[in-house]
C-alpha positions in Angstrom: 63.0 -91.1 -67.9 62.6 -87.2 -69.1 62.1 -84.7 -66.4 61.9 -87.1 -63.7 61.1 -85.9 -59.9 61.2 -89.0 -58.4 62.3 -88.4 -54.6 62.1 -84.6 -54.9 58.7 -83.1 -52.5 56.8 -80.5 -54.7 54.7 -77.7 -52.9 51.8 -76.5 -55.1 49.6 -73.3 -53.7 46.3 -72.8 -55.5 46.5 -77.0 -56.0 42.7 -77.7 -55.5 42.0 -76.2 -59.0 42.6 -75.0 -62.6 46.4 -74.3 -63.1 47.6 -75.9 -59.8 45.5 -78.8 -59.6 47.2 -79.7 -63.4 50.2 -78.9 -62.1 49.6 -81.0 -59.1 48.6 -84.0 -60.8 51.0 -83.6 -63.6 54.3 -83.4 -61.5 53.0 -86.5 -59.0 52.9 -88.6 -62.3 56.4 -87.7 -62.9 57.7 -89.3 -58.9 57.0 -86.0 -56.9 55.7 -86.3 -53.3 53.0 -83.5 -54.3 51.9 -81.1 -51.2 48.5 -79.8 -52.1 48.4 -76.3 -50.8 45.0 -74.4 -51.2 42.5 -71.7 -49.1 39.6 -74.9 -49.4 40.8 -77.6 -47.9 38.2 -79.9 -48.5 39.2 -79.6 -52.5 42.7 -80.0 -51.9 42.0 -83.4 -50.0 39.7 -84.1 -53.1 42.8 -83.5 -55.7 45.1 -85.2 -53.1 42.8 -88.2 -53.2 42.8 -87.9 -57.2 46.5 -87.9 -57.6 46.4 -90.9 -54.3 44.2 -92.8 -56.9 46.3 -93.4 -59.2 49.4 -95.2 -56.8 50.9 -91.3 -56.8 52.1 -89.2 -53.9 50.2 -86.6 -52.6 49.1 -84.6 -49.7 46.5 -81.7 -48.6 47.2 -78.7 -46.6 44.8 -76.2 -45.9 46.6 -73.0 -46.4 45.7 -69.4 -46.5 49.0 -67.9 -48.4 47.7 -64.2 -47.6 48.5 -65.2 -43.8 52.7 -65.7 -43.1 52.6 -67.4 -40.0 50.2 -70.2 -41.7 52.3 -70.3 -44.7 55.5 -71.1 -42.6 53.7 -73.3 -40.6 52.6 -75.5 -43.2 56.3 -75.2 -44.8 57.8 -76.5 -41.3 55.2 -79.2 -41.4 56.2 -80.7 -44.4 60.1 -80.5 -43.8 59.6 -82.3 -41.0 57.3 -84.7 -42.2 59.1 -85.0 -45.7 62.7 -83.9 -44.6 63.3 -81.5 -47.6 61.3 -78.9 -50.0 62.6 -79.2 -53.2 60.2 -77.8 -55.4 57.9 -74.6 -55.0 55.0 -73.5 -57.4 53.1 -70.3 -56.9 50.1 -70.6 -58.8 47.5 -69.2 -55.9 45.7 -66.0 -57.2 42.6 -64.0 -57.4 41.1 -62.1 -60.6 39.8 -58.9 -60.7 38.0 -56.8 -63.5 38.2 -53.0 -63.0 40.4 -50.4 -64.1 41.7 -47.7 -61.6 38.7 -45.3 -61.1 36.5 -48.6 -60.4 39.1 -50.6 -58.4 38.1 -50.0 -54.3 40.5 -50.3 -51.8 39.3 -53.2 -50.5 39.5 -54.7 -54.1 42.9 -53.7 -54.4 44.2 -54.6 -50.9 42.6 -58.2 -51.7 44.5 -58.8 -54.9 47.8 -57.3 -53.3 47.8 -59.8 -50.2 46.8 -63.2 -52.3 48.8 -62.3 -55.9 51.8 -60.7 -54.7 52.4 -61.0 -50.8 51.3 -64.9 -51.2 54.2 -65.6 -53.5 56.0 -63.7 -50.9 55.0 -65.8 -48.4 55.9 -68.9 -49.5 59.0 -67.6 -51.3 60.2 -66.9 -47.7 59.0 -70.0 -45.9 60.7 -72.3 -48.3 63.9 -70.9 -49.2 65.8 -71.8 -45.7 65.2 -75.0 -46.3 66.2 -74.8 -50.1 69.4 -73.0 -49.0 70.6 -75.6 -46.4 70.2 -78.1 -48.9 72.0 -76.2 -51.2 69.1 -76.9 -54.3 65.9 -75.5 -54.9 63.2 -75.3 -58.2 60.6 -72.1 -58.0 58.1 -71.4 -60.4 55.7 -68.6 -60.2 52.7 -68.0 -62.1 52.8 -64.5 -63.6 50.8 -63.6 -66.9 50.7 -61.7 -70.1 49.1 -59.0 -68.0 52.3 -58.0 -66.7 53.3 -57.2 -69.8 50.7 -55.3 -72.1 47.5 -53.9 -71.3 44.7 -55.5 -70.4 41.5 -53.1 -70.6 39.6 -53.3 -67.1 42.6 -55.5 -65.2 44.4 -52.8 -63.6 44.6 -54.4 -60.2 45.0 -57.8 -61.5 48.2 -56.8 -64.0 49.7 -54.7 -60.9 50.2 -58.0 -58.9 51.1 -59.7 -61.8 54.5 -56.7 -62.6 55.2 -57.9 -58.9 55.1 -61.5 -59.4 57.4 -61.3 -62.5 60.0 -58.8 -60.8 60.4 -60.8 -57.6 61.0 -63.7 -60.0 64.2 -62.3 -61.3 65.4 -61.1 -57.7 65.3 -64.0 -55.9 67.2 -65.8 -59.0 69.5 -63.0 -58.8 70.0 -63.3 -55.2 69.9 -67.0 -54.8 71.9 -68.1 -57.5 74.6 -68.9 -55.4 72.8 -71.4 -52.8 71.6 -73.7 -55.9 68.1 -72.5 -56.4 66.4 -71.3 -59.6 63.4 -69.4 -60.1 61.3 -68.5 -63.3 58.2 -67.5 -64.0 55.4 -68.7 -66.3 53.1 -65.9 -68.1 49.7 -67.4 -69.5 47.9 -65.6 -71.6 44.0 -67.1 -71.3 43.3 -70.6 -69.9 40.2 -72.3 -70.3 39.7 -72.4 -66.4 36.4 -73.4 -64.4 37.0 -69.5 -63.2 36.9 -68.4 -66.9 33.7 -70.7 -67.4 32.0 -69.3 -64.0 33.2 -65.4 -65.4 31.1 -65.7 -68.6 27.8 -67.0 -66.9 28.1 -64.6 -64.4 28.8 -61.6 -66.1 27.4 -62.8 -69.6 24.0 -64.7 -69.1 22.6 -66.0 -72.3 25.8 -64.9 -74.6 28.0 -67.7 -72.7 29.0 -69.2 -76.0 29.1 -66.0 -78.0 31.7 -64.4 -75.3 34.2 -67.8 -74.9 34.5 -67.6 -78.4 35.6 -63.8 -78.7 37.4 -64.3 -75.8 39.2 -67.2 -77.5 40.0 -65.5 -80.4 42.1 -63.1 -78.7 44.8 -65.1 -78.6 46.7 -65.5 -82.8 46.4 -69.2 -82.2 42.3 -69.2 -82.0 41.8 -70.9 -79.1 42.4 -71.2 -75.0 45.2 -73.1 -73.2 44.4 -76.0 -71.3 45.4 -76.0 -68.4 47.3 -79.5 -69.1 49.4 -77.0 -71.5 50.7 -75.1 -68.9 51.3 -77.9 -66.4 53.7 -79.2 -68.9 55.5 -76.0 -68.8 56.0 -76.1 -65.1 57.0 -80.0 -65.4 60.0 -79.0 -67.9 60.8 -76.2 -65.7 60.7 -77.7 -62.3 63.0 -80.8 -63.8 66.4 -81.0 -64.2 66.5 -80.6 -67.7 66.0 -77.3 -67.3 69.1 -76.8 -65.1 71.0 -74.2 -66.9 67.7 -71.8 -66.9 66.6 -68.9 -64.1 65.4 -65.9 -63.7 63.5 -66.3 -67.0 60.1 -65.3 -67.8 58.3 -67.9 -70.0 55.1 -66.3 -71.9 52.6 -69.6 -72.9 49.9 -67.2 -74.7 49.2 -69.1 -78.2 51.1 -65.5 -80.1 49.2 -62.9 -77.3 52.7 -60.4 -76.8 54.2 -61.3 -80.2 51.9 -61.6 -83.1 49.0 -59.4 -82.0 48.9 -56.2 -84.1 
């Protein structure tokens, strides 16, 4: 069987919705002992029940990835619950719309300690055990907004830069102990955050904005975000063996065939 995880123990963050919860759910179907990682632990047990459902393995964690001595905690948990973590996706984060003048300090210190010192976090709880066992899969979920800019996501593209640069050195620097990490840079996903976003910010033009929105990316429409669970799948397997420290843009022509 193609990109099969059987016996391999997966650690999601952000797992109780959108992007992680697909993720989730998608690498439990291929034989991964799925460790639901999220801030509400009451949806994580919800998407751990989902995934139990259907005669997959799963398990919730209530997790705050902002706070270290949680993150390692729960890491230390699982190893010796589970004996090994083979497999790490970052897809945890927070959104913000504002460009310098209108991002607070508070607004910026918020999206610095969940976006970028999260990925941290884990990064560094997980790869000691990754090491010892001389293997080890990391994904990290960057975006296009590292990349180009984004009016009115200053903030937001800032953690983003850092997500994608860490990416690179830990591949660099871990090469040598078996472990591989690459990023994954989405450009819009239809989200349940993209959904609440419109009615929030656009009430009575909900349709009128997820159609513009839409048509920002070439290809005319959203990702799912089953789309970019099968990017993760492909890169967490062993088929991709012979790839790290490469960022993967899934953005429907975003960076290449806007003009």
């Amino acid at each position: 069987m193609l990109f099969n995880l059987q016996g391999k123990v997966a650690v999601i963050t952000g797992a109780a919705s959108g992007i992680g919860r697909a993720i989730a759910i998608k690498l439990a179907a291929q034989g991964a002992y799925v460790q639901v990682l999220d801030l509400n632990e009451s949806a994580a047990k919800a998407v751990a029940d989902e995934i139990k459902s259907q005669n997959f393995l799963a398990q919730a964690h209530a997790c705050n990835v902002a706070t270290q001595a949680e993150v390692k905690a729960v890491a230390q948990k699982i190893v010796d619950q589970r004996a090994h973590i083979d497999i790490l996706v970052n897809s945890a984060g927070i959104a913000h719309i504002g460009k310098l003048e209108t991002t607070s300090e508070a607004d910026f210190d918020r999206l610095f300690q969940v976006n970028v010192k999260g990925v941290y976090n884990t990064m560094q709880a997980v790869i000691p055990f990754m090491k010892s066992n001389k293997k080890g899969v990391i994904v990290n979920l960057a975006s296009v907004a590292a990349f180009v800019g984004i009016s009115d996501r200053f903030a937001y593209s800032m953690t983003k830069g850092a997500v994608a640069s860490m990416t690179i050195s830990v591949a660099k620097d871990y090469i040598q102990d078996g472990i591989r990490c690459n990023s994954i840079s989405p450009g819009r996903v239809h989200t349940p955050f993209v959904d609440g976003f419109i009615k929030a910010n656009y009430p009575g033009k909900e349709q009128e904005m997820f159609d513009k929105l839409s048509k920002t990316q070439p290809i005319g429409r959203m990702a799912t975000p089953e789309e970019i669970a099968n990017l993760a799948l492909y890169l967490c397997s062993d088929e991709a063996a012979f790839i790290t420290g490469t960022d993967y843009p899934i953005d429907g022509g975003f960076l290449t065939l806007n003009t």
